[in-house]
N, CA, C and O of each residue as an XYZ file, in Angstrom:
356
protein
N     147.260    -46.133    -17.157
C     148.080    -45.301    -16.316
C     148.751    -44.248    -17.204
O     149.552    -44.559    -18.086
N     148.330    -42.786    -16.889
C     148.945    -42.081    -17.883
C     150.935    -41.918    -17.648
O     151.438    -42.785    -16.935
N     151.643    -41.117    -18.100
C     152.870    -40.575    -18.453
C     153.322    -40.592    -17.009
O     154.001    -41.341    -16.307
N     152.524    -39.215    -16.824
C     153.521    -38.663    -15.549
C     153.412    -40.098    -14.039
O     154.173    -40.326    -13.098
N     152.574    -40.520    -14.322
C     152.145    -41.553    -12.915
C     153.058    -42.666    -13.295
O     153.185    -43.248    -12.217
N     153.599    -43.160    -13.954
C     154.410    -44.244    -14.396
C     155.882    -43.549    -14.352
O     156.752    -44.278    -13.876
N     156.318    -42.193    -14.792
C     157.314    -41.537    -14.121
C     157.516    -41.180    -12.750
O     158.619    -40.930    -12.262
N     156.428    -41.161    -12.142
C     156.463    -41.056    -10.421
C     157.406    -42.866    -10.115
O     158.568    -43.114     -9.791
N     156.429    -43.611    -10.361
C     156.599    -44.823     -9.993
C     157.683    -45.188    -10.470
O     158.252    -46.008     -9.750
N     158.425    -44.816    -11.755
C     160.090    -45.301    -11.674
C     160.916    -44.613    -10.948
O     162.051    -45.056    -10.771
N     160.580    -43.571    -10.462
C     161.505    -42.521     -9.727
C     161.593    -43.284     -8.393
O     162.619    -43.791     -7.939
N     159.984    -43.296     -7.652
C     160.298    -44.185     -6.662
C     161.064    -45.449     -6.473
O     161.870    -45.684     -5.572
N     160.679    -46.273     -7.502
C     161.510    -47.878     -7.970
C     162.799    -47.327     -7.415
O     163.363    -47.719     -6.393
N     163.204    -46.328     -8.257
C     164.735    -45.881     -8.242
C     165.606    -45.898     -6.595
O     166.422    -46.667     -6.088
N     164.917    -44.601     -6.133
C     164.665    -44.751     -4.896
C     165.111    -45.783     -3.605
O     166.085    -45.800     -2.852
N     163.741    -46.735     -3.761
C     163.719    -47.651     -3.335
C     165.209    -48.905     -3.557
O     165.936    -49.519     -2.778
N     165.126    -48.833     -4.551
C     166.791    -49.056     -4.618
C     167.609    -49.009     -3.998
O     167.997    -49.879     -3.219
N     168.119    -47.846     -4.228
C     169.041    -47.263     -3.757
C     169.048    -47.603     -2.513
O     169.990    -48.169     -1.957
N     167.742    -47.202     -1.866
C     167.659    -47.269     -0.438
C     168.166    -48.670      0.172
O     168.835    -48.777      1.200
N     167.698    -49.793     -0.703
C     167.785    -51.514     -0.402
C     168.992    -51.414     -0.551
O     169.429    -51.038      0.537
N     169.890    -51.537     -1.332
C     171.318    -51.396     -1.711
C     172.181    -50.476     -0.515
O     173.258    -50.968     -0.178
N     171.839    -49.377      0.043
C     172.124    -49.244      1.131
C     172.133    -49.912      2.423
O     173.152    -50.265      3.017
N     171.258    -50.023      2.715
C     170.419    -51.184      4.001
C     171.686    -52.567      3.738
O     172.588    -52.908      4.503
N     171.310    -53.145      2.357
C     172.301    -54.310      2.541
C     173.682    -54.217      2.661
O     174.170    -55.331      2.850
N     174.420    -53.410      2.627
C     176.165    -52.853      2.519
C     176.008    -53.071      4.069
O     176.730    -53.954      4.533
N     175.332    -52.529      4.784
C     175.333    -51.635      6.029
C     174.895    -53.333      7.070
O     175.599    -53.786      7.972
N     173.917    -53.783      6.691
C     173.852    -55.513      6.693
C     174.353    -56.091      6.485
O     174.334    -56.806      7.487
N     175.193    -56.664      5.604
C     176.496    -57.346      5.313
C     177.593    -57.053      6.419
O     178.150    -57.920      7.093
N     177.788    -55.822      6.487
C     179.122    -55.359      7.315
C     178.907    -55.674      9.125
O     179.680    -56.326      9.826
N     177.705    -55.033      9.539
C     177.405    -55.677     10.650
C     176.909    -56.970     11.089
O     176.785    -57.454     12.214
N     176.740    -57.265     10.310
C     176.504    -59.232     10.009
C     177.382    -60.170     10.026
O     177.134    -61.249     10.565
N     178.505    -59.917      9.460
C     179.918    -60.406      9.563
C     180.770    -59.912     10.750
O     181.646    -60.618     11.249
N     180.472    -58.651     11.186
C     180.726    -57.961     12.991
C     180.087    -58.885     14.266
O     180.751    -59.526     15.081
N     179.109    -58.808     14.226
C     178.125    -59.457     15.351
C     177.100    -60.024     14.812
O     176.204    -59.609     14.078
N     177.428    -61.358     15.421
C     176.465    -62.393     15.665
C     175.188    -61.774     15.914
O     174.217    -61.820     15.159
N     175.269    -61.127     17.152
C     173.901    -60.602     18.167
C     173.113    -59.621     16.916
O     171.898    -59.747     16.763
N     173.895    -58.662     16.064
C     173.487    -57.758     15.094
C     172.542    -58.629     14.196
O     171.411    -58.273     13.864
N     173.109    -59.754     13.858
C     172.710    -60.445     12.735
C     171.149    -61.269     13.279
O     170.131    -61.099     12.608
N     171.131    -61.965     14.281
C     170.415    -62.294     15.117
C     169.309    -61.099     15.081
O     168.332    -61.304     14.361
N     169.358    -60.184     15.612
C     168.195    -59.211     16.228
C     167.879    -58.567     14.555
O     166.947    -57.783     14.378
N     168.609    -58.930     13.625
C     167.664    -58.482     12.429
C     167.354    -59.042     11.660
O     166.753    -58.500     10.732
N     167.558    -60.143     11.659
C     166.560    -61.100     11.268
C     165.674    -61.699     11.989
O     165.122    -62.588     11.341
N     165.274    -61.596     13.113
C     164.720    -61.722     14.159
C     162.978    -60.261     14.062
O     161.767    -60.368     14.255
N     163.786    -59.279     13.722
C     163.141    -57.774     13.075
C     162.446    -58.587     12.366
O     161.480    -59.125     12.908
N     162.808    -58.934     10.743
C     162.468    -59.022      9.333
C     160.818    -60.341     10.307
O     159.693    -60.143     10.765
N     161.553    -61.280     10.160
C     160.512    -62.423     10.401
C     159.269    -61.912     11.548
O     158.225    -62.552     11.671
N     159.469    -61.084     12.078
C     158.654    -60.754     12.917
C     157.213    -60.096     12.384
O     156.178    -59.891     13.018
N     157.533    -59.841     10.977
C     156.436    -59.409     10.362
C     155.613    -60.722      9.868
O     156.191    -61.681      9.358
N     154.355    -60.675     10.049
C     154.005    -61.885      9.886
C     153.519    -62.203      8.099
O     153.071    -63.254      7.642
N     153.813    -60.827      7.325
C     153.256    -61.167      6.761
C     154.317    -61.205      5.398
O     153.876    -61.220      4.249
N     155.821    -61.219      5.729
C     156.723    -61.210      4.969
C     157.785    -62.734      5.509
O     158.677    -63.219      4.813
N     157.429    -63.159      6.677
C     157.689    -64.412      7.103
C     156.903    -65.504      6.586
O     157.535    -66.508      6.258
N     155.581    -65.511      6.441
C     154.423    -66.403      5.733
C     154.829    -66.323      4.121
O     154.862    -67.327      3.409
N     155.114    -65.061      3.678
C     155.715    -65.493      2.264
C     157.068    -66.207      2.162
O     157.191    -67.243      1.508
N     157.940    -65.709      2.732
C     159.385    -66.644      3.070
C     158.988    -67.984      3.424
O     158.887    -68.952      2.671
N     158.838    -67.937      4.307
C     158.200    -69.358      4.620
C     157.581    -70.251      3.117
O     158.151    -71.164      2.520
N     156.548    -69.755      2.876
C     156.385    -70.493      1.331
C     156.868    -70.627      0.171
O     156.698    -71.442     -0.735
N     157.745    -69.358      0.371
C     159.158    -69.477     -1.026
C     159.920    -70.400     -0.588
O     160.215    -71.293     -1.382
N     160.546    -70.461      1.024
C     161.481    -71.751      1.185
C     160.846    -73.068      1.222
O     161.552    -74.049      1.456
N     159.670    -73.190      1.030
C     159.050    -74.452      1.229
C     158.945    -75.148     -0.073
O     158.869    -76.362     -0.263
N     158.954    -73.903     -1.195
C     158.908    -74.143     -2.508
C     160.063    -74.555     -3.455
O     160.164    -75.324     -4.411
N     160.949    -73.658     -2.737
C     162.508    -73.617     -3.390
C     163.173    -75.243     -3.680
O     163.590    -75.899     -2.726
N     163.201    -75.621     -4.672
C     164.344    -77.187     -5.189
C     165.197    -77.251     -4.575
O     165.473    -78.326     -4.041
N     166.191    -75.820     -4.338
C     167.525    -75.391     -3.960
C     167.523    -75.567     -2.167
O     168.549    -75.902     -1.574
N     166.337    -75.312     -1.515
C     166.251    -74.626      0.073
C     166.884    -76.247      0.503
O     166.591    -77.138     -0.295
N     167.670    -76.612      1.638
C     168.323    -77.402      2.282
C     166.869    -77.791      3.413
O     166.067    -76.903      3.704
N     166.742    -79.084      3.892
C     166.048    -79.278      4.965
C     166.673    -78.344      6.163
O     165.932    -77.905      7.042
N     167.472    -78.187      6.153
C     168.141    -77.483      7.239
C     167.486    -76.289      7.666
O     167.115    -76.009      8.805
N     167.372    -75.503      6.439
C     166.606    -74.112      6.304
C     165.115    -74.535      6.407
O     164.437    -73.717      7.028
N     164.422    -75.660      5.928
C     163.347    -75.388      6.022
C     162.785    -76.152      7.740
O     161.710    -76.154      8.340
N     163.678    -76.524      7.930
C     163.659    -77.430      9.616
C     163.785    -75.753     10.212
O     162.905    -75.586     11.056
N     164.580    -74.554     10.018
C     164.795    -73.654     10.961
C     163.522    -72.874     10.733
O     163.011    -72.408     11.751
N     163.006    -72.680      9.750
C     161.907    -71.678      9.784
C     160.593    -72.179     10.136
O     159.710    -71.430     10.555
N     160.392    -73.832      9.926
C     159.399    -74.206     10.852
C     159.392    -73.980     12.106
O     158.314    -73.799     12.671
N     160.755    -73.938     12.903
C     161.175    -73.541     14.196
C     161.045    -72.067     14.704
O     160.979    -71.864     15.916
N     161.000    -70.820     13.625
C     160.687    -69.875     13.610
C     159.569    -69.432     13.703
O     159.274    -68.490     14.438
N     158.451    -70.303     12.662
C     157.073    -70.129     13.063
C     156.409    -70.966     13.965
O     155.246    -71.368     13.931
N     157.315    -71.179     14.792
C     156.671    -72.444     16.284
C     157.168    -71.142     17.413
O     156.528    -71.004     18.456
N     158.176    -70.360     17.143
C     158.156    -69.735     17.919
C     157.377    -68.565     18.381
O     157.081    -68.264     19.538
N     157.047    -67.845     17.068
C     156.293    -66.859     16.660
C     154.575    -67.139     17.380
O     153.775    -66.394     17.946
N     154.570    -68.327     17.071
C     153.155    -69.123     17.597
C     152.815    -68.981     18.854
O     151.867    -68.468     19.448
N     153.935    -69.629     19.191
C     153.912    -69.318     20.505
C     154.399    -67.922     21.443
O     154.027    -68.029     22.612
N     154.937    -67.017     21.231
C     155.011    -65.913     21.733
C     153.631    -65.277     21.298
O     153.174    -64.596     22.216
N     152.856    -65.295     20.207
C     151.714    -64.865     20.185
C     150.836    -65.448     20.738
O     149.877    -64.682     20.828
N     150.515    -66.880     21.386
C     149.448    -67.580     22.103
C     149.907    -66.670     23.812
O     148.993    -66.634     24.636
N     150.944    -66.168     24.117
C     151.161    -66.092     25.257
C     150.857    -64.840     25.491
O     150.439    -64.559     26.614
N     151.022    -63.606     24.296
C     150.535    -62.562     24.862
C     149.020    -62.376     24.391
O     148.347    -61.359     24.559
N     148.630    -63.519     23.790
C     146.839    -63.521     24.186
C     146.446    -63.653     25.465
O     145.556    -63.074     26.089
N     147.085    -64.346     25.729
C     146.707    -65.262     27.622
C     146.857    -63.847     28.300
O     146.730    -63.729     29.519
């Protein structure tokens, strides 16, 4: 990878940052506001199936993760399951 393409890509990194670090201030604050806020965005996030399937296997992996957490996200992907078997039908 030459110079300038590895300077693109930290600029973006940078970026991207910033941007996450925004998003979470702005998440935190309405998260601790409303329940319903907090709910419908994490509700967003998991809805991707393909950033929920990794969560899902990091908490399955984690020493630290509580049965609790990993009892809710099995419950998450039972739901997911099923809202997708239904808009097959």
């Amino acid at each position: 990878m030459d110079k300038a393409t590895r300077k693109a890509i930290s600029n973006l990194l940078k970026r991207v940052d910033i941007l996450v670090a925004g998003q979470m201030a702005i998440v935190e604050h309405l998260g601790e506001q409303s329940k319903e806020f907090r709910t419908r965005f994490i509700a967003t996030i998991l809805s991707n199936d393909e950033f929920r399937e990794g969560f899902t296997e990091f908490i399955n992996n984690d020493k630290n993760a509580t049965d609790a957490v990993k009892t809710q996200m099995i419950a998450v992907n039972e739901a997911v399951r099923t809202v997708d078997n239904e808009e097959e039908e």
